[in-house]
Residue frames as qw, qx, qy, qz and C-alpha x, y, z in Angstrom:
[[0.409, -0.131, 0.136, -0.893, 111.12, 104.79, 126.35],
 [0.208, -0.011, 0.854, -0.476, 108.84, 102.86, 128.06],
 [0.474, -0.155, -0.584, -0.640, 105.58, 101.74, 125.64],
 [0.481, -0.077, 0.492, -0.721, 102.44, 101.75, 127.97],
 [0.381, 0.190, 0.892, -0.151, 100.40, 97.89, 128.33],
 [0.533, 0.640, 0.547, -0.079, 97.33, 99.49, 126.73],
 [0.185, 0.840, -0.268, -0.433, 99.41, 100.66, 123.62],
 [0.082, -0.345, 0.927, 0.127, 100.86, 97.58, 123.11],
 [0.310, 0.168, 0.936, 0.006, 97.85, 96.03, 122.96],
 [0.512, 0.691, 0.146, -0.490, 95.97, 98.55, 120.53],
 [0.328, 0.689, -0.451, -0.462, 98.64, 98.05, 118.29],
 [0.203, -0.034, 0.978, -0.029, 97.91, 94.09, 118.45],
 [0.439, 0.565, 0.665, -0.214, 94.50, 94.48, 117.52],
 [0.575, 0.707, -0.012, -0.411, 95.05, 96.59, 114.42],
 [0.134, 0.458, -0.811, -0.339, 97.66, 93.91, 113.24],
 [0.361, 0.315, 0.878, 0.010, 95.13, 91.04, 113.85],
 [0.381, 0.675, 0.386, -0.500, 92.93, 93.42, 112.33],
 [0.309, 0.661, -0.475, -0.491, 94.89, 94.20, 109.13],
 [0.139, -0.127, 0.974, 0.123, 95.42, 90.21, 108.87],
 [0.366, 0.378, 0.850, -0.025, 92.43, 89.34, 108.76],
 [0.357, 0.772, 0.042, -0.525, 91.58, 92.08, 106.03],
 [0.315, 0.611, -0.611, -0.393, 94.07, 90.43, 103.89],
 [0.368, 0.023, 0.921, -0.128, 92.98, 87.12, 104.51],
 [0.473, 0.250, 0.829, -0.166, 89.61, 87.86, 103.45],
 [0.471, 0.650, -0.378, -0.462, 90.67, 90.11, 100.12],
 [0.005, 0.498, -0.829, -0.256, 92.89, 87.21, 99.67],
 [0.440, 0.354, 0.779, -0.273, 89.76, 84.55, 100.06],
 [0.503, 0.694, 0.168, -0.487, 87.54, 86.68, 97.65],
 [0.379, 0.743, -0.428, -0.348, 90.08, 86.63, 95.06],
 [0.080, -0.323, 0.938, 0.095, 91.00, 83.21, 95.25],
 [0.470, 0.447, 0.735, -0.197, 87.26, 81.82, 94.95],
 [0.436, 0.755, -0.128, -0.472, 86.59, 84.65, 92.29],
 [0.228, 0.571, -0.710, -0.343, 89.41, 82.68, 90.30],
 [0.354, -0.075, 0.911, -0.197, 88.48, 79.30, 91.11],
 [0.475, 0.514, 0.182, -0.690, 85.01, 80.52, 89.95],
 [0.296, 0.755, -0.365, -0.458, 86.15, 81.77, 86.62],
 [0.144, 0.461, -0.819, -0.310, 88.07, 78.47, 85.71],
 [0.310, -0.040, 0.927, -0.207, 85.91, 76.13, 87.22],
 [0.328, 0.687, 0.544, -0.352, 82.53, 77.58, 85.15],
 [0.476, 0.217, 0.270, 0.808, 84.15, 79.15, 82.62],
 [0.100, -0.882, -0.430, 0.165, 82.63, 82.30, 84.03],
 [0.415, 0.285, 0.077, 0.861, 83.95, 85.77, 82.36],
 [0.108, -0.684, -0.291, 0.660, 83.35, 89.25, 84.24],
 [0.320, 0.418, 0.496, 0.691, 81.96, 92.01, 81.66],
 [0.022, -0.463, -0.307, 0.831, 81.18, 95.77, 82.04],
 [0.306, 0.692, 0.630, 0.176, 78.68, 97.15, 80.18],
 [0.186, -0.422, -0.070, 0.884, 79.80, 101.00, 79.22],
 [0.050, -0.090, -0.455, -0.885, 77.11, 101.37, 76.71],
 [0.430, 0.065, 0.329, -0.838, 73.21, 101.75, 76.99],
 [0.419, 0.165, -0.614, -0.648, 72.37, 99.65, 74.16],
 [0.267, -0.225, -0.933, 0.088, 70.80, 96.81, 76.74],
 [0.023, 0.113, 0.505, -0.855, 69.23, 99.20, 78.62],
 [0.399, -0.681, 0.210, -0.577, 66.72, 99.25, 80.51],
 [0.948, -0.256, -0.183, -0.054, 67.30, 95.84, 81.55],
 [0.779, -0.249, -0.097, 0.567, 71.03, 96.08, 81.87],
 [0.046, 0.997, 0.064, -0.007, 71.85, 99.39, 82.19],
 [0.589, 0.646, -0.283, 0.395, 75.37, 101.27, 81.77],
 [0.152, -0.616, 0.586, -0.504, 77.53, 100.69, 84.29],
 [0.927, -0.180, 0.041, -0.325, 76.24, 97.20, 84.94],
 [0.224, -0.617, 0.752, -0.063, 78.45, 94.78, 86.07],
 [0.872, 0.078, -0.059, -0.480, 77.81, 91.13, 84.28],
 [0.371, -0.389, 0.843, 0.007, 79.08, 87.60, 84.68],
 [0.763, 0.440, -0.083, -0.466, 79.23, 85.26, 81.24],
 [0.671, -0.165, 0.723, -0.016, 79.50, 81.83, 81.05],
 [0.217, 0.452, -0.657, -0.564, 81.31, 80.53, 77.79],
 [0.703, 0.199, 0.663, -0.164, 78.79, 77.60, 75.97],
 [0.335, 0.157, 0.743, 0.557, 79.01, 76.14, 72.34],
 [0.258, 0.162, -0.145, -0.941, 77.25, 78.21, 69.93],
 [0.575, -0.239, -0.723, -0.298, 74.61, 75.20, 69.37],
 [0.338, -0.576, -0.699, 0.257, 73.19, 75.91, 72.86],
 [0.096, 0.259, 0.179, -0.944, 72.69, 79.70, 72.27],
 [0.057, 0.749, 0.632, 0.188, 68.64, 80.43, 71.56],
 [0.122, 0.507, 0.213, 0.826, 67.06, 83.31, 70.83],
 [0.664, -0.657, -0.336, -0.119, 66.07, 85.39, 73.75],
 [0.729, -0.395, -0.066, 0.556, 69.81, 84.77, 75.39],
 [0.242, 0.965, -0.093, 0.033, 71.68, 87.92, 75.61],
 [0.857, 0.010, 0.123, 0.500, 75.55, 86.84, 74.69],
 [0.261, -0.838, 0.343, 0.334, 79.12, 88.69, 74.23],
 [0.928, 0.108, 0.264, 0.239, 80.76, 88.14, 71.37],
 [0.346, -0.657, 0.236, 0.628, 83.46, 89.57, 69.47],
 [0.697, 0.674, 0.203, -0.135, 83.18, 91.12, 65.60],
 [0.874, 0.196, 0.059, 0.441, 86.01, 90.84, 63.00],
 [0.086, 0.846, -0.234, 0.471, 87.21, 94.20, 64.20],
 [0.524, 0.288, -0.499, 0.628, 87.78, 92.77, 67.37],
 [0.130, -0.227, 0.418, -0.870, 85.45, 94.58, 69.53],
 [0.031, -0.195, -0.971, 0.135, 83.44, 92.72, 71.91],
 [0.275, -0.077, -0.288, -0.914, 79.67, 92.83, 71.59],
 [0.047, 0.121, 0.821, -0.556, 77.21, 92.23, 74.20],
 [0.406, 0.051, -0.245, -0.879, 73.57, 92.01, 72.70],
 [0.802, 0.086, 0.392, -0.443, 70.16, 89.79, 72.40],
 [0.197, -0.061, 0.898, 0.390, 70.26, 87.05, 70.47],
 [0.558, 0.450, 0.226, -0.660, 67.02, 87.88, 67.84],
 [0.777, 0.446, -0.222, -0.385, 68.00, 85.40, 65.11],
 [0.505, -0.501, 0.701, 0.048, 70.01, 81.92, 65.29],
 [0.802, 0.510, -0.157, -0.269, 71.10, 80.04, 61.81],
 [0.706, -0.456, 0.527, 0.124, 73.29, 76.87, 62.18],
 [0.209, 0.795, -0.448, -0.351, 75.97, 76.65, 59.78],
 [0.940, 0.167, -0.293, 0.050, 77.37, 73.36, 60.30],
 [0.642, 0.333, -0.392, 0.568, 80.56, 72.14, 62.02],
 [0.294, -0.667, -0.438, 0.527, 79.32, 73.67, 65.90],
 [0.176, -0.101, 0.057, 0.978, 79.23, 77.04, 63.92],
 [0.018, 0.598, 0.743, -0.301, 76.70, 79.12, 64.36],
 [0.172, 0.224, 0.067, 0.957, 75.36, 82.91, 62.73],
 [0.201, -0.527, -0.737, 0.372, 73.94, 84.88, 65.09],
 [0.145, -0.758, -0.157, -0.616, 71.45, 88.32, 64.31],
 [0.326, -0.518, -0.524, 0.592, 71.86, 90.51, 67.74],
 [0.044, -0.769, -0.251, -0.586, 69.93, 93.43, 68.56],
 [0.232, -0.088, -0.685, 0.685, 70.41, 95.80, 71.55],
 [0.019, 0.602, 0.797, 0.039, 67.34, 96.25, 73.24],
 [0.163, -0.729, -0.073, 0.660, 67.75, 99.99, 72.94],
 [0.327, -0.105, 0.704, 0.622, 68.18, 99.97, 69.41],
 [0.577, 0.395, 0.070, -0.711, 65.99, 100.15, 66.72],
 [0.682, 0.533, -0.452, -0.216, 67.70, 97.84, 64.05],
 [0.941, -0.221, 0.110, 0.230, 69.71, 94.46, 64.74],
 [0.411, -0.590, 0.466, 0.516, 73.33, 94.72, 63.91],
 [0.339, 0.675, -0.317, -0.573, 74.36, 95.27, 60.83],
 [0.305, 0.432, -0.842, -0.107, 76.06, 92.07, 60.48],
 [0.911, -0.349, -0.176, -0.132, 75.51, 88.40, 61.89],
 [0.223, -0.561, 0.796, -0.048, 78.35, 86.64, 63.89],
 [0.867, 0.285, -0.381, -0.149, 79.83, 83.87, 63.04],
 [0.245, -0.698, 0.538, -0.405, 80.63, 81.67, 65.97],
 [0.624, -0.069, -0.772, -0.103, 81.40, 78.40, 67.21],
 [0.421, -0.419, -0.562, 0.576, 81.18, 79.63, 71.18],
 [0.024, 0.658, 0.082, 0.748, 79.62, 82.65, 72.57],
 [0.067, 0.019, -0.574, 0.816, 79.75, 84.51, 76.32],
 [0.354, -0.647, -0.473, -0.483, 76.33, 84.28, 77.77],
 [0.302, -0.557, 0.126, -0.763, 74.67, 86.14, 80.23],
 [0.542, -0.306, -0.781, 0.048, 74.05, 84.49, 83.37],
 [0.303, -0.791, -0.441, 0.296, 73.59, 87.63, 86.10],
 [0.406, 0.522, -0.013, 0.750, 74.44, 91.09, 86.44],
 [0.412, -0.752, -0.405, 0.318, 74.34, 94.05, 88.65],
 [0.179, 0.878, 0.139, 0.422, 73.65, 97.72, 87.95],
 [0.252, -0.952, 0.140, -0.102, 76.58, 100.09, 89.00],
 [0.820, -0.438, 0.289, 0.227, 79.05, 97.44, 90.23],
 [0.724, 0.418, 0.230, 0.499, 80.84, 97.50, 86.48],
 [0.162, 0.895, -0.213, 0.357, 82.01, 101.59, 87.11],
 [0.693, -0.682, 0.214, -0.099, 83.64, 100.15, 90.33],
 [0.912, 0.014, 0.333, 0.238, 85.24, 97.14, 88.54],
 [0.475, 0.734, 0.045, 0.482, 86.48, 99.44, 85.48],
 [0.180, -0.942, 0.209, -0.193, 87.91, 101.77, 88.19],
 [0.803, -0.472, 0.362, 0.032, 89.41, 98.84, 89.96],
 [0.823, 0.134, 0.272, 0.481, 91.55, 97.56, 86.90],
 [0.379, 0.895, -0.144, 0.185, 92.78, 101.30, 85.94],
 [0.362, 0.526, -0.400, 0.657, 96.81, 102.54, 86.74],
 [0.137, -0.563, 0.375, -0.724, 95.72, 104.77, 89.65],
 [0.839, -0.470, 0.045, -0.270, 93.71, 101.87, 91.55],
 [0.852, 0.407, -0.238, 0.228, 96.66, 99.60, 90.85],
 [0.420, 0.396, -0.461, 0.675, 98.75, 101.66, 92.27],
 [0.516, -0.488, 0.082, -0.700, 96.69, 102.80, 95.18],
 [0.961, -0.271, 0.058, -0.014, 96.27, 98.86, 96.08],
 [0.855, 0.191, -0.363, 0.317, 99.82, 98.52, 96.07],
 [0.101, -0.556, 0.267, -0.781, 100.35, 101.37, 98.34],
 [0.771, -0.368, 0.083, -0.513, 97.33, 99.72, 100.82],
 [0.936, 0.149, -0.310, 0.081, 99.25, 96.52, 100.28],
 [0.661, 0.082, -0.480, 0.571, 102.66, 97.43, 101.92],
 [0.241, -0.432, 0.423, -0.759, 101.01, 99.40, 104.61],
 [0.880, -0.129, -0.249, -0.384, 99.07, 96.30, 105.28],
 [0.919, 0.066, -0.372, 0.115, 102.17, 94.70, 105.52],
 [0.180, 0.452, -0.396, 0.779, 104.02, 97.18, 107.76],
 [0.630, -0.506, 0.023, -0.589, 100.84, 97.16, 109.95],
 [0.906, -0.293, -0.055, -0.301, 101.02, 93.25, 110.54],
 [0.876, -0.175, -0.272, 0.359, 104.82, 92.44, 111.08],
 [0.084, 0.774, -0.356, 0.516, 106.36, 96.11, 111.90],
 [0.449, 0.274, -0.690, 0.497, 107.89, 95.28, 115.68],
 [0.536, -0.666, -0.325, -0.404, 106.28, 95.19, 118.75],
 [0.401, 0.421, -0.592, 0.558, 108.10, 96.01, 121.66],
 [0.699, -0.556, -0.289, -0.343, 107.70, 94.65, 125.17],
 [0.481, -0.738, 0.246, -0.405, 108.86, 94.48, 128.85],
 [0.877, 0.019, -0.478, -0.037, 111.45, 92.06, 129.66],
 [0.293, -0.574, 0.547, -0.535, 112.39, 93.25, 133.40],
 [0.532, -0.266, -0.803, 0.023, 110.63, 90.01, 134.72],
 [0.081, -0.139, 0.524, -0.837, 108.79, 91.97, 137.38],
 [0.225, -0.257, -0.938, 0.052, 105.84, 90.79, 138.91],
 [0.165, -0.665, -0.098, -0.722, 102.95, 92.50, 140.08],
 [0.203, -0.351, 0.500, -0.765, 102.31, 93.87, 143.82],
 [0.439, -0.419, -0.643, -0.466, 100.19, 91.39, 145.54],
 [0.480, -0.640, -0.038, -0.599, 100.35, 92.51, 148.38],
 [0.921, -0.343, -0.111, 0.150, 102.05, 90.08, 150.71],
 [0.176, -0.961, 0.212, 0.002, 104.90, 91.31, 152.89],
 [0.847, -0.307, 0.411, 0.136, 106.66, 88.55, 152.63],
 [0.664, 0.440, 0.432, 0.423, 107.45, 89.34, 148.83],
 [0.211, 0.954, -0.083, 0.194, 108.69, 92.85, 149.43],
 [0.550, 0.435, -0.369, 0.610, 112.00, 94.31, 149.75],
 [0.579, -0.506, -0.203, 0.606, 114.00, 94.74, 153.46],
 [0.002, -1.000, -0.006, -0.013, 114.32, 98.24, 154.24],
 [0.767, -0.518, 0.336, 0.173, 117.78, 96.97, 154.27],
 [0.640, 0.039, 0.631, 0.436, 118.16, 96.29, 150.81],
 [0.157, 0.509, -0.051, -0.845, 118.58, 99.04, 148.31],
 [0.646, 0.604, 0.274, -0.377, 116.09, 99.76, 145.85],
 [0.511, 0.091, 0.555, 0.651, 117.13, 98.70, 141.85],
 [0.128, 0.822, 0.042, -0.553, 116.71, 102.03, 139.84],
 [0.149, -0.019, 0.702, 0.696, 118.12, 100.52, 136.32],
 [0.463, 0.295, -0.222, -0.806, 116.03, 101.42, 133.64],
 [0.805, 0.182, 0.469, -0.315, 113.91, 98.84, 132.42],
 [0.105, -0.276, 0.738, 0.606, 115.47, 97.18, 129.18],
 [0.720, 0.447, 0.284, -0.449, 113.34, 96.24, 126.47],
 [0.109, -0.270, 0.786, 0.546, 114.30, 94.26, 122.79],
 [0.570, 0.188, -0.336, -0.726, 112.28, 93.25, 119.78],
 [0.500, 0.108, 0.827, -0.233, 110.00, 90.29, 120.25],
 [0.214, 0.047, -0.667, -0.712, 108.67, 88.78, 116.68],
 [0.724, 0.010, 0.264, -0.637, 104.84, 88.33, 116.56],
 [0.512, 0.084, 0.853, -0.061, 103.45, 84.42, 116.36]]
């Protein structure tokens, strides 16, 4: 069957079109990493109120890792207590230990009380920006079902941009009109079907 010019060339523009969609996921996610190593720069969601109002829940933040001798009070940092669970708060009390170790009082500004405890650290995740909402997105983005979803988008992506395109390889010319370039009433007409074969895109 015969695949009409302006069909052939819709389905060129949504394969440039899918390329360059994965180009510029692929961009994002290659600077995003670059980022990250180059700054030590750590992505953090925020799924509790305790900052709030300033950083509300759902807040998306980026925290840059610095020696615990360059955290002041004031800075709001991410650390982790001896359970293990990470803790994102103000810094409301700083007591140097010795040896780059540091014990830090945090309070969340939603709170009433500092933490129960200090930390003891020799490094802690500060704050350096955030942005309200973006963190339910992110969290969504690292579950199962996105996962799987983007792998799904992924190999239709790829189906989009090298599936086959199929094209005309009669070698006919168009009509321009000059008699000299038509057929003698003499000479019978060719009636073969056009042939056609897969042609790989550049």
């Amino acid at each position: 069957m015969r695949q009409h010019p302006d069909d052939q060339s819709g389905l060129r523009s949504r394969r440039e079109l899918a390329l360059n969609a994965g180009a510029v996921i692929g961009l994002i996610c290659i600077v995003a990493a670059i980022a990250s190593m180059a700054f030590n720069i750590t992505p953090l969601v925020f799924r509790s109120g305790s900052m709030s109002p300033q950083i509300p829940t759902g807040s998306l933040a980026l925290a840059r890792t610095v020696p615990a001798t360059d955290v002041h009070v004031g800075d709001v940092v991410s650390v982790e207590n001896e359970a293990g669970t990470r803790i994102s708060h103000r810094v409301v009390a700083v007591n140097p230990i010795g040896g780059g170790e540091v014990s830090l009082t945090l309070k969340g500004d939603a709170n009433r009380a500092p933490d129960p405890s200090p930390y003891t650290v020799a490094e802690a995740d500060r704050i350096v920006a955030h942005v309200p909402i973006l963190g339910y997105a992110a969290a969504w983005l690292s579950s199962k079902t996105a996962i799987f979803l983007g792998g799904i988008l992924a190999g239709a992506l790829l189906m989009l941009a090298f599936g086959p395109i199929r094209r005309s390889t009669d070698g006919s010319t168009p009509d321009t009109g000059d008699a000299s370039q038509t057929h003698s009433s003499d000479e019978p007409a060719d009636h073969r079907e056009p042939q056609y074969q897969e042609a790989d895109r550049a």
